[in-house]
C-alpha positions as CSV (number, residue, x, y, z in Angstrom):
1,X,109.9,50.7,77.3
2,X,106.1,50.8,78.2
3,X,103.9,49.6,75.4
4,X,102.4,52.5,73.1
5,X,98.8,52.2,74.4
6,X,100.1,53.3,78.0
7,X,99.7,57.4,78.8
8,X,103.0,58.2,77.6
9,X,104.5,61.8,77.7
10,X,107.5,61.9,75.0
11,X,108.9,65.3,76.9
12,X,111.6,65.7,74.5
13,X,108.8,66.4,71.7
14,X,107.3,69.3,73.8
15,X,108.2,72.7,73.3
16,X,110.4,73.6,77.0
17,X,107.8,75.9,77.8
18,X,105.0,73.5,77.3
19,X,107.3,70.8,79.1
20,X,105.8,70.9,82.5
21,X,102.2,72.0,82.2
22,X,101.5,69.5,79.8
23,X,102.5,66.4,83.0
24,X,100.5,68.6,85.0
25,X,97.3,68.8,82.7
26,X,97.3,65.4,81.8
27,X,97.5,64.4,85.9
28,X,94.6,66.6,86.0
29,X,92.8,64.0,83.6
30,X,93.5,60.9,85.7
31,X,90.9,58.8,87.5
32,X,92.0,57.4,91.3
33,X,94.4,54.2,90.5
34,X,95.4,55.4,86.5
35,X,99.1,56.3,86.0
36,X,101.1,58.2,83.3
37,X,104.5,57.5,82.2
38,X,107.0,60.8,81.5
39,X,109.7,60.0,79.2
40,X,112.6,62.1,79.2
41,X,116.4,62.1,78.3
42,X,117.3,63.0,82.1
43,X,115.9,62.5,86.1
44,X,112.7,64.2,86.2
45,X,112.6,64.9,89.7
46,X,112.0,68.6,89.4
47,X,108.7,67.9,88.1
48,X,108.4,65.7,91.2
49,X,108.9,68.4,93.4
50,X,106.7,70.5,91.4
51,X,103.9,68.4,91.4
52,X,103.9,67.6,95.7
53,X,104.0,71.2,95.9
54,X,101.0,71.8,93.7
55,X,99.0,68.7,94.8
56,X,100.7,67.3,97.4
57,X,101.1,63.8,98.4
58,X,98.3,62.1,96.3
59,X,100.7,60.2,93.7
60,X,103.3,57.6,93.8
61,X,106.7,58.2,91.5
62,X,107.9,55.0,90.4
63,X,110.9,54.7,88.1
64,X,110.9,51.9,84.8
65,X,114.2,53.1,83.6
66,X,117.2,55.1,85.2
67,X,119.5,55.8,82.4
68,X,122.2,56.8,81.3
69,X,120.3,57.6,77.8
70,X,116.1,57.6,78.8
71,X,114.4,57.8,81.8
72,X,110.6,56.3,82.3
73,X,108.8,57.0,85.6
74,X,105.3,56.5,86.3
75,X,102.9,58.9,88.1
76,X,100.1,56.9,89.3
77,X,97.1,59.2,91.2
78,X,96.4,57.4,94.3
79,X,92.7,57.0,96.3
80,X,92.2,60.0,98.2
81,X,92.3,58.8,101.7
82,X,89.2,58.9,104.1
83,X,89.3,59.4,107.2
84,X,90.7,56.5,109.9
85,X,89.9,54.9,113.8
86,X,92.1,54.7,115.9
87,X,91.2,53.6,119.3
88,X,87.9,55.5,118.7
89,X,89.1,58.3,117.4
90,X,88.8,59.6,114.2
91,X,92.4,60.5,112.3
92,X,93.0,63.0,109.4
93,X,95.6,62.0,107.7
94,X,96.4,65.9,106.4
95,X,99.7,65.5,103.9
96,X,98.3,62.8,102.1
97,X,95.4,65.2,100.7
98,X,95.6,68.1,97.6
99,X,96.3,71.5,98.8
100,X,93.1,72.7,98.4
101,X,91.4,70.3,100.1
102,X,93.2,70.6,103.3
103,X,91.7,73.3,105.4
104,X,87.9,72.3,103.5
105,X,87.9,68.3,104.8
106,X,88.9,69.7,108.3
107,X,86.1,72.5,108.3
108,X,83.8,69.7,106.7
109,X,84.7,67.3,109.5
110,X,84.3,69.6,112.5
111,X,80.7,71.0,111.1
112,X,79.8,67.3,111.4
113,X,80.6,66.7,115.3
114,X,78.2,66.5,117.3
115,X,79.1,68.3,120.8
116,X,81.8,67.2,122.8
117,X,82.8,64.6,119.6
118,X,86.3,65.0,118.6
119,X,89.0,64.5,115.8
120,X,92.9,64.2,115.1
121,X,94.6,66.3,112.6
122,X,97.6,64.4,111.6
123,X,100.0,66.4,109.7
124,X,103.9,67.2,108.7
125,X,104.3,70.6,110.5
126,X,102.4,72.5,113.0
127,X,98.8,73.1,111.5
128,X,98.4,76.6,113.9
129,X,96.8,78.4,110.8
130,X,93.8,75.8,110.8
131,X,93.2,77.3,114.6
132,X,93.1,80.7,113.6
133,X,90.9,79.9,110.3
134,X,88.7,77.8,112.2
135,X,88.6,80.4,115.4
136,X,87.9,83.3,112.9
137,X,85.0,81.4,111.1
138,X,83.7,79.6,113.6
139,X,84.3,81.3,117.1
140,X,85.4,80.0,120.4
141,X,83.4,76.5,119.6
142,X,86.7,74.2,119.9
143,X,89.2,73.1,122.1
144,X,93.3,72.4,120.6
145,X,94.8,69.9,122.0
146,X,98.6,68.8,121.1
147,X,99.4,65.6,121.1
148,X,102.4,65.3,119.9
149,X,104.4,68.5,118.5
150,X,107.2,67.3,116.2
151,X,109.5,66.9,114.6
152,X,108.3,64.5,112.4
153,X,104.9,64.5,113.1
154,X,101.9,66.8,114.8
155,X,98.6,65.3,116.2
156,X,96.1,67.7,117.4
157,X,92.8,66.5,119.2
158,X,89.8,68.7,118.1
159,X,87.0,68.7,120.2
160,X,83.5,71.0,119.7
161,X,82.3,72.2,123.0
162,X,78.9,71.6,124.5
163,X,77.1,75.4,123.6
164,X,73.9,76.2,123.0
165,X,74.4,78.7,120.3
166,X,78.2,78.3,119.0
167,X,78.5,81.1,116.4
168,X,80.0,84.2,117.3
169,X,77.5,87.4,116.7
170,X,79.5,88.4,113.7
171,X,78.7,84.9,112.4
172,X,75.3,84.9,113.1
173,X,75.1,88.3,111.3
174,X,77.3,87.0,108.3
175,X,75.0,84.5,107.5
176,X,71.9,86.3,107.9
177,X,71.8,90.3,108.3
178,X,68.3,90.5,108.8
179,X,68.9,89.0,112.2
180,X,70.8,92.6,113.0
181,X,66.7,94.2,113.7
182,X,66.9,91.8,117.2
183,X,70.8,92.7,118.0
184,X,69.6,96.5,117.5
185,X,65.9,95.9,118.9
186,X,68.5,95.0,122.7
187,X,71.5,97.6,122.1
188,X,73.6,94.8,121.6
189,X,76.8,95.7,119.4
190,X,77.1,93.3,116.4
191,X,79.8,94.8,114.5
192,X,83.1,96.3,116.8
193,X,82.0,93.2,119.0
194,X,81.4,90.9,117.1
195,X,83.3,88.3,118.0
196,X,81.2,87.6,120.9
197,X,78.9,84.9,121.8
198,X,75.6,85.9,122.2
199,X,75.1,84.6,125.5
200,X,78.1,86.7,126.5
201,X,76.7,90.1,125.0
202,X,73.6,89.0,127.0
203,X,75.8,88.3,130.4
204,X,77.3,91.6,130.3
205,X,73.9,93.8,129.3
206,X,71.7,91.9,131.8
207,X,69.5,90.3,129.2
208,X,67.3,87.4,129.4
209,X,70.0,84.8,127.2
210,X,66.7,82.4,126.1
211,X,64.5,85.8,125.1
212,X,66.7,86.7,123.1
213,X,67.7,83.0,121.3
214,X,63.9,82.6,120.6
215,X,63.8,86.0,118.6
216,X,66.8,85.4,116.4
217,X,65.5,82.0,115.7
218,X,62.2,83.8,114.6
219,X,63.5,85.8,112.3
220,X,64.0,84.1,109.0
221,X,65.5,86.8,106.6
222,X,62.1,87.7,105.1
223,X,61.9,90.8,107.2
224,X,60.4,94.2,105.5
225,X,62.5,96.7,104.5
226,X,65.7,95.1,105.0
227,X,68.1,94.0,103.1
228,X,68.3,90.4,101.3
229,X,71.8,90.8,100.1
230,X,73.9,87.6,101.1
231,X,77.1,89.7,101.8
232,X,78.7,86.1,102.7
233,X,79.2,84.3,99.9
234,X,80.2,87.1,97.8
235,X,83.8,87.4,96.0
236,X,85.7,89.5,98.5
237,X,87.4,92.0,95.8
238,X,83.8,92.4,94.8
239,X,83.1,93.0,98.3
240,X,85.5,95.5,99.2
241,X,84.7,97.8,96.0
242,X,81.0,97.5,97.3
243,X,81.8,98.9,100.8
244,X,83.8,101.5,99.0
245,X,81.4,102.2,96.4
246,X,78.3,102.6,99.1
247,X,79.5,102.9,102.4
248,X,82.4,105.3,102.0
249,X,80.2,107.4,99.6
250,X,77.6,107.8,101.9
251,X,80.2,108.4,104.8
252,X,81.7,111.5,102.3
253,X,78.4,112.4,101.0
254,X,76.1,113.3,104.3
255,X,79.0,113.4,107.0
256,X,80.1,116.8,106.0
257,X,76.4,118.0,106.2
258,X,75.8,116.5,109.7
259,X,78.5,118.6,111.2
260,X,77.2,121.4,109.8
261,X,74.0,121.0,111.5
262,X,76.1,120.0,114.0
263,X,77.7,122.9,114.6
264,X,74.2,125.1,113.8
265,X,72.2,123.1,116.5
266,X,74.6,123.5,119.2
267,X,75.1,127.6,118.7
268,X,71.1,127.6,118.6
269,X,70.3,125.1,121.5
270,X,73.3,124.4,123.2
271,X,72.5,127.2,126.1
272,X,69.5,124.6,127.0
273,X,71.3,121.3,126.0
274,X,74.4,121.0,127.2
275,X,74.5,117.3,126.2
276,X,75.4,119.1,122.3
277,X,78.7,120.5,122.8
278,X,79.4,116.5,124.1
279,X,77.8,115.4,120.9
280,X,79.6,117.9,118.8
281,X,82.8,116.5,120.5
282,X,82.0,113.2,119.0
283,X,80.4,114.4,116.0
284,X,83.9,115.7,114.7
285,X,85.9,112.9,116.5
286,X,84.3,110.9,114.1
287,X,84.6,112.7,111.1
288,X,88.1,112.7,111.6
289,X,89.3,109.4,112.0
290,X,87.2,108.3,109.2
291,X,88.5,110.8,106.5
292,X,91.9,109.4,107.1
293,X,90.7,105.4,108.1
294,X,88.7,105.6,104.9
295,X,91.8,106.7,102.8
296,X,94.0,104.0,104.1
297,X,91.5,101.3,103.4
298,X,91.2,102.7,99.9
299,X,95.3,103.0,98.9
300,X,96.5,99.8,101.4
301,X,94.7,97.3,103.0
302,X,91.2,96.7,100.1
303,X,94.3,96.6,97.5
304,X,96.6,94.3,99.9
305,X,93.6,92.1,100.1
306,X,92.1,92.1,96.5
307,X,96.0,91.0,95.8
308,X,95.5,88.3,97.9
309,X,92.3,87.0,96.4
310,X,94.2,87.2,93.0
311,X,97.0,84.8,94.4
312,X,94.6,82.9,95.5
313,X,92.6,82.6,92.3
314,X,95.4,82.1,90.3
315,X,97.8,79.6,92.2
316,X,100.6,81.8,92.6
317,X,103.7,82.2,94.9
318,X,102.7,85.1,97.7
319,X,105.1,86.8,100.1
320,X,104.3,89.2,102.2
321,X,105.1,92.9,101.8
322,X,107.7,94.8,103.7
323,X,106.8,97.3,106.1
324,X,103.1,96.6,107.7
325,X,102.1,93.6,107.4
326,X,98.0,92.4,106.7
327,X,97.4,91.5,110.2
328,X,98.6,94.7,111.4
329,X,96.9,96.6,108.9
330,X,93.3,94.8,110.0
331,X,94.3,95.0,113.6
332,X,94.7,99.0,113.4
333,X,91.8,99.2,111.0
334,X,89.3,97.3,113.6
335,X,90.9,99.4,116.6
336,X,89.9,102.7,114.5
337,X,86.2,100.8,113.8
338,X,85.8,100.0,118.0
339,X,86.6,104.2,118.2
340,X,83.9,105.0,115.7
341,X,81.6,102.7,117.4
342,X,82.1,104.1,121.1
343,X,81.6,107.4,119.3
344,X,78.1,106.6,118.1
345,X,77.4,105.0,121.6
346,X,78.4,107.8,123.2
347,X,76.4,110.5,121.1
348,X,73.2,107.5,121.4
349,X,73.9,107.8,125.3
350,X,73.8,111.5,125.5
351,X,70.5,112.3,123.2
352,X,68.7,109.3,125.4
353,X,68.4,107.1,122.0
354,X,67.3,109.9,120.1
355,X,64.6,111.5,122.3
356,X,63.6,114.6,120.5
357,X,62.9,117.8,123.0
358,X,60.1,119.2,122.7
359,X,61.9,122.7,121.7
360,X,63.8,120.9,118.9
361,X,63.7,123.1,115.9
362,X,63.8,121.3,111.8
363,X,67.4,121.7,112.2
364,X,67.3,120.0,115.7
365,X,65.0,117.0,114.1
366,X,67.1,116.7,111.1
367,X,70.4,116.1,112.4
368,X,68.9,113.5,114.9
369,X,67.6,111.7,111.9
370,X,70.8,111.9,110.0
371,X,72.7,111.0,113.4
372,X,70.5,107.8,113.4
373,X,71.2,107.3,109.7
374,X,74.5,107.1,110.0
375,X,74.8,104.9,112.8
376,X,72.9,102.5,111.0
377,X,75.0,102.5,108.0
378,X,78.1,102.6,110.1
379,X,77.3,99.5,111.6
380,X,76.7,97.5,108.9
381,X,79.4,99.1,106.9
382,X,82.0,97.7,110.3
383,X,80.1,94.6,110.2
384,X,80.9,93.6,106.6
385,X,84.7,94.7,106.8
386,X,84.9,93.3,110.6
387,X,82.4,90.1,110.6
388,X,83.3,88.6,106.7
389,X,86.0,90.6,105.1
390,X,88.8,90.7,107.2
391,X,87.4,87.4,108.6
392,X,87.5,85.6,105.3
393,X,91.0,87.6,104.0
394,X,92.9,86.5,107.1
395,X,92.0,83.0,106.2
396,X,93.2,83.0,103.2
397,X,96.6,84.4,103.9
398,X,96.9,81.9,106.5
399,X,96.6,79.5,103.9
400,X,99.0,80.8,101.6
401,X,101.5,80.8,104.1
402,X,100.7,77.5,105.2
């Protein structure tokens, strides 16, 4: 029997319900190297299960005593391990880390390479989800190699490419919105593209790559008349209700009106301006995908994903739904986003980036200035959902299904 100065837990003196937590809050307490000793009247190898699941492999279960009348094991919380070399390479040692620092070591670890430097994830089962994470928040910055693929083992070499700006737009944008005045200033599309490189929006627009570089890098965030909300680090149920609390309300509030002028303009001046029966076209294409796209993301995917941040928050078991899954919901949601956005291109392409004629009437000037409005909100409104939202939810699903 260990001596009564040891961390002893007398289970049998618990209450059943308190049984359990009470190991789990006291393993909480221990410092790297200290131990505690459950004493029960049976195997406690369900707690042992328990606790890998919830903190993985960062103890070692060593039994005193094996019966027939008490059991004694000791728990003791081992030295997180740091990373390894291994022929000059530099090996993560993934199962023998806490859950929740799994996916944040490799993100730390990759943020520190220096391009072309590489690392090995060393894990139990294929890590695929840390690709998809670390593509969605970082962009096409990485190669994947497998090493070895199972059964017993998976080594993947990571490797950051050589690139002279890594972040995808919607990163760049993320992180600082006040760098969306250059991506507008060059008609380059930061939200329904996104996930772009810069120096491929440049590529396909025929834009000096280096110009443009040396503007973002000039803007610092302080810019007049913008916003200084840092969308990025907030909560993402918190997020959601704020793009349904502004963005849809604007959407329902001053849509309706611009098709009214819509429609009033293109009786009035349409004989001259042909180009506003095409906008009109457009006008009510959008209004009716986001009546319905708006509704969807209000009764299914924001609660889907607020129910995921909840799991999350509160370490519980999550399974997916039947029917639609999350990915699919996103995937149809950002397909319906790229529509709107062609739309607005469209109606930008045919009024020659809101060139006024010189017979416009109030009317005329109005809805070009509500036209513009919109666009502007619509954009940011796809960025947040597209560029951090559905970004950041995906990741965490990932994880919970890891």
């Amino acid at each position: 029997m260990p001596t009564a100065t040891e961390n002893i837990i007398n289970v049998q003196e618990l209450e059943p319900r308190l049984r359990h937590q009470t190991i789990f809050n006291v393993f909480n307490t221990l410092g790297e190297g200290e131990y505690l000793i459950i004493h029960n009247n049976h195997d406690p190898m369900p707690v042992h299960y328990q606790l890998m699941n919830l903190r993985g492999n960062i103890f070692s279960w060593e039994y005193l005593q094996k019966g027939p009348e008490w059991w004694d094991v000791k728990v003791t919380r081992q030295v997180p391990p740091v990373p390894t070399e291994t022929d000059g390479d530099l090996i993560l040692n993934i199962p023998a880390l806490e859950p929740q620092q799994k996916h944040a070591l490799i993100f730390h670890i990759f943020d520190q390479l220096e391009a072309g430097e590489t690392f090995i994830i060393h894990n139990d089962h294929d890590p695929k989800p840390v690709y998809y994470q670390l593509k969605g928040e970082r962009g096409d910055v990485f190669t994947w190699e497998y090493l070895s693929e199972g059964p017993q083992w998976w080594d993947i070499r990571v490797t950051k490419k050589a690139e002279e700006i890594q972040e995808t737009i919607g990163e760049i944008v993320a992180k600082d919105i006040s760098k969306t005045t250059v991506f507008k200033k060059y008609g380059i599309d930061f939200c329904c593209n996104g996930n772009r490189s810069v120096k491929e929006a440049c590529e396909a627009k025929g834009l000096d790559y280096k110009q443009v570089v040396e503007e973002l890098n000039r803007v610092s965030g302080n810019v007049t008349g913008h916003s200084q909300l840092n969308y990025d680090e907030w909560n993402l149920d918190f997020l959601a209700d704020y793009v349904v609390n502004t963005h849809h309300q604007y959407v329902r509030k001053y849509l309706p009106e611009i098709v009214q002028y819509m429609n009033k303009v293109e009786q009035v001046h349409g004989a001259h301006h042909p180009e506003l029966a095409l906008m009109k076209v457009q006008v009510d294409k959008i209004e009716a995908e986001l009546t319905a796209h708006m509704k969807e993301e209000e009764t299914l995917l924001f609660p889907l994903i607020k129910e995921i941040v909840k799991v999350k928050n509160e370490g519980s078991a999550y399974s997916k739904a039947p029917g639609e899954t999350f990915q699919v919901l996103v995937e149809e949601t950002e397909k319906e986003h790229d529509s709107v956005g062609r739309a607005l291109e469209e109606i930008r392409r045919l009024n020659h980036d809101y060139e006024i004629p010189q017979d416009a009437c109030t009317s005329y000037k109005l809805l070009y200035k509500m036209l513009e409005e919109l666009e502007n909100d619509l954009f940011t409104h796809i960025h947040l959902e597209n560029n951090i939202l559905f970004v950041k939810a995906r990741a965490i699903e990932k994880e919970l299904l890891n």
